[in-house]
Each structure stands twice: as structure tokens, then as C-alpha cells.
MARBA-3410 file (N, C-alpha, C, O; in Angstrom, 1 decimal):
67
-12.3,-12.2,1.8,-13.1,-11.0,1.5,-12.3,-10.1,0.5,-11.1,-10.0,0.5 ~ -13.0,-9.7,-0.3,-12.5,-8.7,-1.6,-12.7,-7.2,-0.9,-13.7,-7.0,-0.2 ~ -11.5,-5.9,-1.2,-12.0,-5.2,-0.7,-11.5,-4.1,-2.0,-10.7,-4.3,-2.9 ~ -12.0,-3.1,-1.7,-12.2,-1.8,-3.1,-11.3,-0.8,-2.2,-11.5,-0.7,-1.0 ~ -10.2,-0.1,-2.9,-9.5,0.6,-2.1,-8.7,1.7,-2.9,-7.6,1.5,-3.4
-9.3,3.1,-2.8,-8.1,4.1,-3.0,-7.0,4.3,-2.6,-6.6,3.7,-1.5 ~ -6.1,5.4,-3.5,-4.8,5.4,-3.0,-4.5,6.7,-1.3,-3.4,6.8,-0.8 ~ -5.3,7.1,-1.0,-5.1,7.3,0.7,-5.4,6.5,1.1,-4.6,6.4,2.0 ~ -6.1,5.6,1.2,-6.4,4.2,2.4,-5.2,3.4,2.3,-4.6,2.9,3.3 ~ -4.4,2.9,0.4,-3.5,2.3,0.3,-2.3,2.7,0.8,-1.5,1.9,1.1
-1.9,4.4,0.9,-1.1,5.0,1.3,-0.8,4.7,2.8,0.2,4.0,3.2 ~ -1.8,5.1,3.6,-1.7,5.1,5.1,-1.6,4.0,5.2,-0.7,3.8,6.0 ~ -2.2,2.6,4.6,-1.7,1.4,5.2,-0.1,1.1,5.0,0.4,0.2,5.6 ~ 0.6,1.9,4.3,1.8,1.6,3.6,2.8,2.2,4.5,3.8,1.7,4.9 ~ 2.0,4.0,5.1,2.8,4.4,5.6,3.3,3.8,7.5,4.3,3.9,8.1
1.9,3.2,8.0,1.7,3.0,9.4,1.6,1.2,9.6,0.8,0.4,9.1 ~ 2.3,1.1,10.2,1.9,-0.7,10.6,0.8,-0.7,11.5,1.3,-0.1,12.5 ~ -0.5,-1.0,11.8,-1.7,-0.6,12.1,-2.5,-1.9,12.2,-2.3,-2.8,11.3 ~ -3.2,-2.1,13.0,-4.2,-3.2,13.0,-5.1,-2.9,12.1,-6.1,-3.6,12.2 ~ -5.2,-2.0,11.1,-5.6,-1.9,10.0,-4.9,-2.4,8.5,-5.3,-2.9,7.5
-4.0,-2.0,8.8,-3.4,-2.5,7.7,-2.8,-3.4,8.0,-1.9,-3.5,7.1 ~ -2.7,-4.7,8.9,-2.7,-5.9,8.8,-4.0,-6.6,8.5,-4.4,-7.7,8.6 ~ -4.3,-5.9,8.2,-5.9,-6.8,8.3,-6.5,-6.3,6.4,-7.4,-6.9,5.7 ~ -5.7,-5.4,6.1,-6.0,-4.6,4.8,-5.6,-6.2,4.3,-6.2,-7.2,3.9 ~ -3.7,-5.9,4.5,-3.2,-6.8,3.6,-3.3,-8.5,3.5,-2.4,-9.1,2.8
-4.3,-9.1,4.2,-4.2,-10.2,4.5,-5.9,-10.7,3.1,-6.3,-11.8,2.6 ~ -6.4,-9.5,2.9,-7.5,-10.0,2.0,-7.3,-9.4,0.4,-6.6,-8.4,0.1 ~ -8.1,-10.1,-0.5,-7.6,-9.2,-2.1,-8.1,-8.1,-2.5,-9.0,-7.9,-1.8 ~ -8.0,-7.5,-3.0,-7.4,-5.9,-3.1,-7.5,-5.5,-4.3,-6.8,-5.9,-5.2 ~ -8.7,-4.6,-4.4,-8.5,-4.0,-6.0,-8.6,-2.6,-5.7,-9.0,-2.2,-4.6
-8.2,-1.6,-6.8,-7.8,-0.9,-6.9,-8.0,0.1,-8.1,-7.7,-0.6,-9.1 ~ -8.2,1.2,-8.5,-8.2,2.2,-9.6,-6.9,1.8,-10.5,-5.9,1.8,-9.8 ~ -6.7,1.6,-11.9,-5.3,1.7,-12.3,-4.6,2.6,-12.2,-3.4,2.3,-12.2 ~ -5.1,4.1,-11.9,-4.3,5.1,-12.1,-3.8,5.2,-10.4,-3.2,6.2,-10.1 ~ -4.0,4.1,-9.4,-3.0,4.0,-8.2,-1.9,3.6,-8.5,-1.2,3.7,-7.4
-1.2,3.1,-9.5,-0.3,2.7,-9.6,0.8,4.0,-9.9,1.8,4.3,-9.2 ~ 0.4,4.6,-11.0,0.9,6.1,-11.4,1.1,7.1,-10.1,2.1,7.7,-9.9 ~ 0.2,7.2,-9.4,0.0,7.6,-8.1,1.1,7.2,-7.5,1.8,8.1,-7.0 ~ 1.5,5.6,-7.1,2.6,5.1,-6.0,4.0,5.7,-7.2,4.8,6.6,-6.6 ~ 4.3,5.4,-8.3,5.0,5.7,-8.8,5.4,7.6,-8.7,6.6,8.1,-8.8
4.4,8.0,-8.5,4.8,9.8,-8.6,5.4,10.3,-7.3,6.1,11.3,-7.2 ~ 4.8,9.0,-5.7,4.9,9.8,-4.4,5.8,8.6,-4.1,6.5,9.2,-3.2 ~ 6.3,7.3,-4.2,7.3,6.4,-3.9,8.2,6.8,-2.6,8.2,6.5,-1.4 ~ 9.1,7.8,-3.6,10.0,8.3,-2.9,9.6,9.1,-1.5,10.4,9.2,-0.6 ~ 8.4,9.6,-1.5,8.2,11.0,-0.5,7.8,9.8,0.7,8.3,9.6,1.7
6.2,8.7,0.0,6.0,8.2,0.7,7.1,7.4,1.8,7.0,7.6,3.0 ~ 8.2,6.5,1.1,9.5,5.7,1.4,9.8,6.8,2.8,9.6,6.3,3.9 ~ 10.1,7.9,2.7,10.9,9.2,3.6,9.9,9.3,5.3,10.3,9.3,6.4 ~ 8.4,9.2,4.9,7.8,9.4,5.7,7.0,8.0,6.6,6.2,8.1,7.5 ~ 7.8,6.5,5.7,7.0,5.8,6.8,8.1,5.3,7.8,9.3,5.6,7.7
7.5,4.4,8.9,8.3,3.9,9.7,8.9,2.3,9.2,9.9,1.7,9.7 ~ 8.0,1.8,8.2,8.6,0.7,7.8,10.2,0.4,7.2,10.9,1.3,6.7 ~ 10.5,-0.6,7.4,11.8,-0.5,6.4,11.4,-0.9,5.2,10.6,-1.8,5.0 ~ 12.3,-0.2,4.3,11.8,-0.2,2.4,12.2,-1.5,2.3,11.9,-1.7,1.1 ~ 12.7,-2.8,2.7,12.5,-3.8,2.2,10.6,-4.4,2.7,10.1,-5.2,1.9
9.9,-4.0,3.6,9.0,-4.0,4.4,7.7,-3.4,3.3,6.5,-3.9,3.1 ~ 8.4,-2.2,2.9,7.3,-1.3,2.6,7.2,-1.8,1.1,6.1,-1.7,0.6 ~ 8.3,-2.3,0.3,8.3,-3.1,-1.1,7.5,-4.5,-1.4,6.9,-4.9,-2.4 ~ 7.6,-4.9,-0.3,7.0,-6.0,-0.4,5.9,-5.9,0.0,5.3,-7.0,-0.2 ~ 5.3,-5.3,0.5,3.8,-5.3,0.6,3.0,-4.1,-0.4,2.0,-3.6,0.0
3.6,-3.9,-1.3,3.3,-3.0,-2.7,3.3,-3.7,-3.4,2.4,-3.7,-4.2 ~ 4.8,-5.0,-3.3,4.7,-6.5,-4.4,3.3,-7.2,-4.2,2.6,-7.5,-5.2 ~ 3.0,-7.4,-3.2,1.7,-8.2,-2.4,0.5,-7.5,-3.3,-0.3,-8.2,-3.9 ~ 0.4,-6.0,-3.4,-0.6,-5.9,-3.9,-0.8,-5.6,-5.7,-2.0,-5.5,-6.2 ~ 0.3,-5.5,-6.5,0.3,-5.6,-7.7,0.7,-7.2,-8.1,1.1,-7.4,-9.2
0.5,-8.4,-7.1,0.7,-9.6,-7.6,-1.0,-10.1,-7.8,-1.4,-11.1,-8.4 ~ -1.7,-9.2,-7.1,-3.2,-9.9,-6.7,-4.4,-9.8,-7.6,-5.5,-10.3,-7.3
END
């Protein structure tokens, strides 16, 4: 399944491990270009506020700029 996704839906999946966001990242993923600029401006704030660990929270940001 293809799915269309702004950067709060991409955020909260990033910030919460969620049966939502396992289920986000398991299908392909497009996205506005200007989300990228977006992850790039809040990175760090986001990084502070999730529970994932940043090797965790990197690689499923890799997952979605590889797709």
C-alpha cells in the first residue's frame, strides 16, 4: 500500500512506537519535499522528546528517505 503523509503524522510516528507507526513504516511513503527541511529544522528537539533510541529513531528516517 502507498501512503501520502505529512510531517505531524511523520513526526508522531517517529516520536511514539505505536501500532501505528509500525504499520506506517512497513508500507511506501511519500511525502511533501519541504518534510525534509522540516526534519532537518526540529531533528534535534524531536531526538530530546522521543522515547526511541537515536540509533532507532535514525534509521527509520533512513527507511523513509531511501523509498
Amino acid at each position: 500500500m502507498d501512503l501520502v503523509i505529512d510531517s505531524n503524522i511523520l513526526f508522531a510516528a517517529l516520536l511514539k512506537e505505536s501500532g501505528t507507526s509500525d504499520i506506517l513504516f512497513k508500507h511506501t511513503l511519500y511525502a511533501p519535499e519541504f518534510i525534509f527541511e522540516e526534519f532537518k529544522k526540529y531533528n534535534d528537539y524531536l531526538k530530546g522528546k522521543t522515547k526511541r533510541t537515536e540509533e532507532d529513531f535514525n534509521e527509520l528516517f533512513d527507511h523513509i528517505l531511501l523509498q
